[in-house]
N, C-alpha and C positions, 0 to 999 in steps of 0.2 A: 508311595505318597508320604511328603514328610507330616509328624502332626507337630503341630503348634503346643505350647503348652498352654495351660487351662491356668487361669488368673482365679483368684477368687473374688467373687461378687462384689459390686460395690457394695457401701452400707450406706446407710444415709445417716446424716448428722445427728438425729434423735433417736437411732436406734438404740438401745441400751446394749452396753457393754459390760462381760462378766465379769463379776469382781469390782466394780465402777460401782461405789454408792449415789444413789437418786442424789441429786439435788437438794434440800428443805423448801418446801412448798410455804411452809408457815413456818417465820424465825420462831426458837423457842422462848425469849423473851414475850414475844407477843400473845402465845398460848399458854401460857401461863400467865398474862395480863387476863387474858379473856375467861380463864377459868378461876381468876380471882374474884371478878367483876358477878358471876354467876354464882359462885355462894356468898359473898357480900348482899348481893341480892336475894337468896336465899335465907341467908340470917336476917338480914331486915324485913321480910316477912313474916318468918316464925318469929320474932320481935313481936310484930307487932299484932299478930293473933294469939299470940299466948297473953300480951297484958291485955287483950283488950281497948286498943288504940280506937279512936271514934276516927269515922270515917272522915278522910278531905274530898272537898271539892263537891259534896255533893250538894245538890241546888235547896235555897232555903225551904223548909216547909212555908205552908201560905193555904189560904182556904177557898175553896170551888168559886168562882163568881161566873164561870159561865160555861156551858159544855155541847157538845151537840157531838153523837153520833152518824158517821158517815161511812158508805160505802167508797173504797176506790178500787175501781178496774181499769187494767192493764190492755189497750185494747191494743197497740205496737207497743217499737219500742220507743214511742215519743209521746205517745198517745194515750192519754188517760180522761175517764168520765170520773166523776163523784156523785154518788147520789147519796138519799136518806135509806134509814134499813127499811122502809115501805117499797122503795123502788123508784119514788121521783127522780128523777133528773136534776140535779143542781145544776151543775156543770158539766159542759161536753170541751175538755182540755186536746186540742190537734198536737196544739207544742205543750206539753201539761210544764216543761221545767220542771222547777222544785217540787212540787204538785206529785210530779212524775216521781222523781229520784226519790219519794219516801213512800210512795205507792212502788218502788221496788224493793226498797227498804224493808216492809211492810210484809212482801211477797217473800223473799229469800228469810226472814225469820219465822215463817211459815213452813216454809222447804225446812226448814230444820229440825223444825217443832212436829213435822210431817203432818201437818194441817194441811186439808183440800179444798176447803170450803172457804167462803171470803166471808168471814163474819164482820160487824163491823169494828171500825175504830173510832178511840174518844179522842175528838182536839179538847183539853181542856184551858180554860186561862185560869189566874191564879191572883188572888188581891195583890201579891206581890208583884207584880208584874209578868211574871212566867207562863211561857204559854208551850204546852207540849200536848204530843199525840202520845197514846197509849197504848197498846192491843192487847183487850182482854184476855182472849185467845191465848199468847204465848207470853203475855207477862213482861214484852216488852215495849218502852218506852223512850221516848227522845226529846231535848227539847230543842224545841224550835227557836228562838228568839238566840240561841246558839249561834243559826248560819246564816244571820245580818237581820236588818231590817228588811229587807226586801222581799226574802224567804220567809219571814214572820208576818209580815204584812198579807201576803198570798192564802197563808190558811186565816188568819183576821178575818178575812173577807171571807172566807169558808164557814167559820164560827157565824159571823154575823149576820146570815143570811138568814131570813125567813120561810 
């Protein structure tokens, strides 16, 4: 029987060839932008913690005019109650919305803080007009009047309640 001779295997188009350099994945022009941009960045921070730079952007100080601690639980994931640290009932939230989004807010800086407990949180307002939540707890804080009127209005009515 006669044989056939033996071909070698096809290769496929991407297969890498010996001796054949890769490609560049990233022009070196541009990584060497990017690793400029990073210590640029770097030295504008050691800047400006070595003098002593005051901080931007942060919100003006202003003094307490009104505050109310409040519990928020997570009951879905749409779903939020708010009560007092007593236990009342404020509000029973089915769509809580914004309500919600900082009652998760709220929960994941807890997850981090590795809190288990839902202690509560301060809405506070501000003579300035500023009005933010607080948690004692883990030291963090947001302010509200940030994410529009509408979202600001929603704890308003939380603050203002009886």
């Amino acid at each position: 029987m006669a044989q056939l001779p033996l071909s070698p295997a096809p290769q496929r188009p991407e297969a890498k060839t010996p001796g054949k350099p890769e490609a560049e994945l990233i022009p070196k022009p541009l990584l060497r932008a990017m690793i400029g941009i990073a210590l640029l960045a770097l030295a504008l921070t050691t800047y400006a913690v070595l003098t002593d730079r005051p901080h931007e952007g942060v919100p003006a100080p202003g003094k307490v005019v009104a505050e109310k601690l409040i519990v928020l639980k997570d009951i879905d994931s749409r779903h939020v109650t708010v009560s007092d640290p007593a236990g009342n009932l404020l509000l029973d939230l089915p769509e809580g919305g914004f309500v919600d989004v900082m009652a998760a807010a709220v929960r994941r800086s807890r997850a981090v803080a590795r809190i288990t407990d839902n202690p509560p949180v301060r809405i506070v307002r501000y003579d300035n007009g500023r009005l933010a939540m607080e948690d004692p707890a883990t030291g963090w804080s947001t302010e509200l009047y940030a994410f529009g009127a509408d979202s600001k209005a929603a704890f308003e009515r939380i603050l203002d309640m009886k």
